[in-house]
N, C-alpha and C positions, 0 to 999 in steps of 0.2 A: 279465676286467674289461671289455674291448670288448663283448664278446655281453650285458653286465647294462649298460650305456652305451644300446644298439643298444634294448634289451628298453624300457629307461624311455625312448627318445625315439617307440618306439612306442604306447605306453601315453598318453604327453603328446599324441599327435596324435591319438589315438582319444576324447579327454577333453573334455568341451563346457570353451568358453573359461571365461574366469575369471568373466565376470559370469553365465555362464549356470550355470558352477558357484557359484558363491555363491548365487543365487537356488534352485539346486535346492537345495542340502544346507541352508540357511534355510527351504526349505519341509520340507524333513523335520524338522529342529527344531522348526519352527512349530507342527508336531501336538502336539507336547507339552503346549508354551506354551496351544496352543488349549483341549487336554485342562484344563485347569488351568484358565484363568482366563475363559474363554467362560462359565462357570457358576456364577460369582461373585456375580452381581445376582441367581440365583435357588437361590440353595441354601436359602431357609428354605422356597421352593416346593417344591423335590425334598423336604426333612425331610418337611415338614407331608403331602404326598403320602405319604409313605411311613411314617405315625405317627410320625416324631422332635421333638422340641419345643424341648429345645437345644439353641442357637446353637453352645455350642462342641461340642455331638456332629454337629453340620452340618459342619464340617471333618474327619471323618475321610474324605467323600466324596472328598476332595483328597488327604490323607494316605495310602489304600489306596490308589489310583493310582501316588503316587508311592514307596511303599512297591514293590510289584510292576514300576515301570518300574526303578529301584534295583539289586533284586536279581540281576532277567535279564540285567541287563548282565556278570554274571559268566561267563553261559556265552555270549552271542554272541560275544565275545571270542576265544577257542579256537577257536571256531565259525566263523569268519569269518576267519581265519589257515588255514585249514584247506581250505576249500569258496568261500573269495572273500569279496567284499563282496557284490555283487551279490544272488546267490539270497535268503541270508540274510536280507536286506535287506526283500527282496520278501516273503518270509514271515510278517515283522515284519508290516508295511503289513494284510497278511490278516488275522493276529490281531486288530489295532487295529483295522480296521473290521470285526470278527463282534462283538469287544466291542462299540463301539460301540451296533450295532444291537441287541445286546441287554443293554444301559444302557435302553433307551429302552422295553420292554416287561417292566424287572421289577415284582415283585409288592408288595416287600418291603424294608427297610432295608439287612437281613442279607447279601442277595443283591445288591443294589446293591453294595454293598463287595467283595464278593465276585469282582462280573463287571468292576468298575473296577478290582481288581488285576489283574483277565485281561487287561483292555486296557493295563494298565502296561505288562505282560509284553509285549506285541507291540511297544509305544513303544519298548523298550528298544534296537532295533536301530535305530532314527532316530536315536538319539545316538549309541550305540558305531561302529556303521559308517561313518556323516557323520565322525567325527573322522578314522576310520582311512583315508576316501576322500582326505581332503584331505592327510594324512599321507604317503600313499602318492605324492603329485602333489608336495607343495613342504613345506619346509625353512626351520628358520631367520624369518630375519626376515619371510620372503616367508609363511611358512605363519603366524604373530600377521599380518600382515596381512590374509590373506585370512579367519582367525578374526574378527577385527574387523568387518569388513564382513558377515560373516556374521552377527554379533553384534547386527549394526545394526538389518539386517534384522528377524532373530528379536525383537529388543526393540519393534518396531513392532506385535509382534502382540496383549502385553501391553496395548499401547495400544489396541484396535481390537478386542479380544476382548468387553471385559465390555460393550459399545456393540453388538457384534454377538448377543452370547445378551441383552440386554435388547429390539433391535431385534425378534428370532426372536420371544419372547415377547410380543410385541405382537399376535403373528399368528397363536399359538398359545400350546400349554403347554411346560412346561418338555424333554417329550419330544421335542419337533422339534430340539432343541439338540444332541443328541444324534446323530440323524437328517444334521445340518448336518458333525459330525464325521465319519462314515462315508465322508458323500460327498468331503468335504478329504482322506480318508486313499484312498479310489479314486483321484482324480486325481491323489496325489501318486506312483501306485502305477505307474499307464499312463505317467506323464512317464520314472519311473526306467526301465521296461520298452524303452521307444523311444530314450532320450536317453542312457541311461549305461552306460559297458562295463566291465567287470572289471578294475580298478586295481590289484589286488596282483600285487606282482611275482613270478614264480614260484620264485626262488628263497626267498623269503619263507615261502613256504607250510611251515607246521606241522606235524607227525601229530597228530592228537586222538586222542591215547592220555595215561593220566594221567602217566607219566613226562612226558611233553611237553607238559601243561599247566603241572606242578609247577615244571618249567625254566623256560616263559615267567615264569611269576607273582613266581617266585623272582628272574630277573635285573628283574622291576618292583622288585617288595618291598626288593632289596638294594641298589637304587641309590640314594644319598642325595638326589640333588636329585629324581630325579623322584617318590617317596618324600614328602618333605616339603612339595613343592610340591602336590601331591597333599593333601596335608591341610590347608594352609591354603588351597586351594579349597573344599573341604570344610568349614571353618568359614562362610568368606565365601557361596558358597552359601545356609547354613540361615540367615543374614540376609534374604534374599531369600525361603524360605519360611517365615521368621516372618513376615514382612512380609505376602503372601499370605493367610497362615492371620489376620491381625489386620487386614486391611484394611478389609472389610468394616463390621468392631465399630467398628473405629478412627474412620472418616471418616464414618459412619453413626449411631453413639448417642453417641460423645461430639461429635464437629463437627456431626451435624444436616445433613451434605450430601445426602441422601436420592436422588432422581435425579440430581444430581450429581456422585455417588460415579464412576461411571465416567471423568466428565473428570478429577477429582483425581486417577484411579489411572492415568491416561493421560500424565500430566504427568509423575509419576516416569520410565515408561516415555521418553518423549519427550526425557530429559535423559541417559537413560544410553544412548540411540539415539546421540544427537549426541556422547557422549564415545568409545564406540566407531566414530566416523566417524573424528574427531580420534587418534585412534588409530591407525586406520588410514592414516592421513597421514604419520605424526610417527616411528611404532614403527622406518621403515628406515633414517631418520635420530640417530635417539635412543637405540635398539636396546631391548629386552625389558624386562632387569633395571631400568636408570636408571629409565623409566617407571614401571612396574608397583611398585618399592619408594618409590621417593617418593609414589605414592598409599593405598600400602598405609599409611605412617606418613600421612597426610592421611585418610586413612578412620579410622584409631584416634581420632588426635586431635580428630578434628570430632564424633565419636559421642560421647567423651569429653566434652565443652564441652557438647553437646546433652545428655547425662545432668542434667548440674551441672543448666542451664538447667531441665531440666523437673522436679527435684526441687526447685528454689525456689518452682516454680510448683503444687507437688506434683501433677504427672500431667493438666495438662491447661493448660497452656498457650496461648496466644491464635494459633488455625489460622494464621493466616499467619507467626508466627514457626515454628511446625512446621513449615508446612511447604517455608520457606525454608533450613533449617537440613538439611532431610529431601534435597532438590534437593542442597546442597552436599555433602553425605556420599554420594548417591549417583552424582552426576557421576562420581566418581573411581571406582566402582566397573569404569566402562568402559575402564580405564585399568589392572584389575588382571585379570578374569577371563579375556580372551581372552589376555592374556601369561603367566597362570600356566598355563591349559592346553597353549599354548605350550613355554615353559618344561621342563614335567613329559615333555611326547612325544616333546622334542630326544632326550635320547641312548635311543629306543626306537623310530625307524623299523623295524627288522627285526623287532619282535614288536610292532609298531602296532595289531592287530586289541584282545591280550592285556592294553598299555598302560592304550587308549582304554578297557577294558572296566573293568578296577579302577580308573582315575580315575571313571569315570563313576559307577560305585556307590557310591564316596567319599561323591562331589560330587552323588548325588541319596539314596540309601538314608539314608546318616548324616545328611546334612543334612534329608533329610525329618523324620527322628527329632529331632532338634534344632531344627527346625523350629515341630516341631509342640510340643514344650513353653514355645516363646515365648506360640503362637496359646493352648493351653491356660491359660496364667498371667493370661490377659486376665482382669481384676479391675475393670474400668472407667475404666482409666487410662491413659496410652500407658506410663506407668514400664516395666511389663515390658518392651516389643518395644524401647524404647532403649536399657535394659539390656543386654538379648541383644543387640542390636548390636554393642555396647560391647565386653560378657566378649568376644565370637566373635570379634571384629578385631583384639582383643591378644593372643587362643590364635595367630589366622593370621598376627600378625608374627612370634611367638616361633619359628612351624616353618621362616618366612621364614629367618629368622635363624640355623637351624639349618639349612639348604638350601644357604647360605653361608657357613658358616661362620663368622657375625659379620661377615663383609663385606659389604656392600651395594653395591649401584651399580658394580659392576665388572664389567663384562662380557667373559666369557670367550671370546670371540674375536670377530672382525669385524662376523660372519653375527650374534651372538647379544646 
């Protein structure tokens, strides 16, 4: 017990502070966030470049990515319980940027999907190991803190993304956008290489053998809170990639916001920044659960109200009630998603690599697929993506509910 005390206060002092870890492990999130939504103002460029003509076959560009970042997380996981956070890490970073740069010289539609799953596949370790870094460091309310902040972070990117590949494209064509990504995934590559040391603890470490994956995945799979909590991320999530995949149509052919579209998609971002600041204020006084479940029934109910609302108006709605009603439902989301992931990693410190990895496929894979059949159902009206709102937040309080047992707001001990 001394020598694993001794082990973590060496690990804690080898470990950049807290803002410099927040900022690093937000910049490795950010690649994603970047991957995603940097290319938003110009996906009917990349189509029409590459012979596609509809709009909604222009979102699989998004879809394949996030399909391929999804799946990888299955094996970083093991992989990373195994061999560290570190290496792994840095392997990711390589993959995302050879994708990258070869995004920016294909020929073809086909092959674009193709080399944007590749670059998923290297994304995949910027989330699974970012969770499991911060896992491996703090605990409890301290780690939905530092989640939050991190959160905060990440959510500014959304904000600053679609403004930066419309900026690029002013200077060029849609290929330097790409180009732009590479370079974001090098320097996030030399920061980790210089700045960050190998966080798992060595008793922690795994065999990757498949008895010893089967064992991790098995004490995730069988534990009910992290389990359930896991899945109502997983809903909550593909609201946010429905969101994504219909943004564009949304604020573009029905509101008429045309170069605009990036500050309206900057706005959502910018409120669920500020919820997860608030968050990170409140979560060591308030603790996880109380938080996270009263937003969780305030995200239902408010998607709810906004359903009614926009089926009086049958699907289009006067923009500024959208998108006042759009702000309230997604304030609270900063108030659910760093405390469920949270939540889900508490009783799985000792296979954090295994954890972070099937939460994260959850919470990107399935939701991408669910996602994508919000963006898909775009019929010229916002009906669908409220909808899906809606179904997704009342599946994610029911697993709620089942995580607890029917209890809510009770927090099961001090820390939590």
């Amino acid at each position: 017990m001394t020598e694993t005390l001794q082990t973590s206060t060496a690990i804690a002092r080898k470990a950049p502070g807290k803002w410099e870890l927040v900022a690093m492990m937000a910049g490795l999130m950010a690649l994603n966030a970047l991957a995603i939504d940097i290319m938003l103002p110009g996906l009917k460029e990349i189509g029409a470049s590459l012979g596609v003509t509809s709009d909604n076959e222009h979102q699989f560009i998004i879809t394949s990515y996030v399909l391929g970042f999804g799946i990888a997380q299955l094996a970083y996981g093991p992989i990373a319980d195994r061999f560290g956070r570190k290496k792994p890490l840095l392997v990711g970073l390589v993959i995302y940027f050879i994708g990258a740069v070869l995004c920016a010289f294909v020929p073809s539609f086909t092959l674009m999907l193709l080399v944007r799953f590749c670059q998923g596949l290297g994304a995949a370790a910027t989330r699974v190991i970012s969770v499991a870094v911060v896992r491996d460091l703090h605990g409890g309310r301290a780690m939905a803190e530092i989640m939050s902040l991190i959160m905060m972070v990440f959510m500014l990117i959304p904000i600053l993304a679609p403004s930066i590949g419309q900026t690029i494209m002013l200077f060029g064509d849609w290929h330097l956008v790409f180009v732009f990504l590479a370079l974001a995934a090098f320097g996030n590559f030399m920061w980790i290489t210089f700045r960050l040391p190998e966080t798992q603890h060595p008793e922690d470490v795994v065999e990757l053998t498949p008895k010893a994956v089967v064992h991790s995945a098995k004490t995730v799979l069988t534990n009910r809170v992290a389990l359930f909590y896991t899945l109502g991320t997983t809903f909550i999530m593909a609201c946010i990639f429905g969101f994504v995949n219909s943004a564009q149509q949304v604020y573009v052919e029905i509101y008429g916001l045309g170069t605009l579209f990036p500050v309206a998609f900057a706005g959502i971002g910018i409120v669920m920044a500020a919820s997860s600041l608030i968050n990170s204020r409140i979560v060591g006084k308030i603790g996880m659960r109380r938080l996270s479940h009263g937003a969780m029934i305030g995200f239902t109910v408010t998607n709810g109200l906004w359903l009614v609302i926009d089926l009086i108006y049958a699907g289009a709605m006067p923009f500024w009630l959208f998108y006042a009603l759009f702000m309230l439902a997604w304030f609270q989301f900063g108030w659910i998603g760093p405390n469920f992931n949270a939540l889900a990693m508490e009783p799985l410190g000792h296979v954090a690599g295994a954890a972070s990895s099937i939460l994260g496929f959850a919470s990107t894979a399935f939701s991408a697929l669910l996602g994508a059949a919000i963006g898909y159902a775009y019929n010229g009206t916002t009906t669908p993506m409220i909808a899906g709102f809606f179904v997704f937040a009342a599946v994610a309080l029911g697993f709620t509910l089942i995580a607890e047992k029917g209890k809510l707001f009770q927090p099961h001990n001090p820390e939590i």
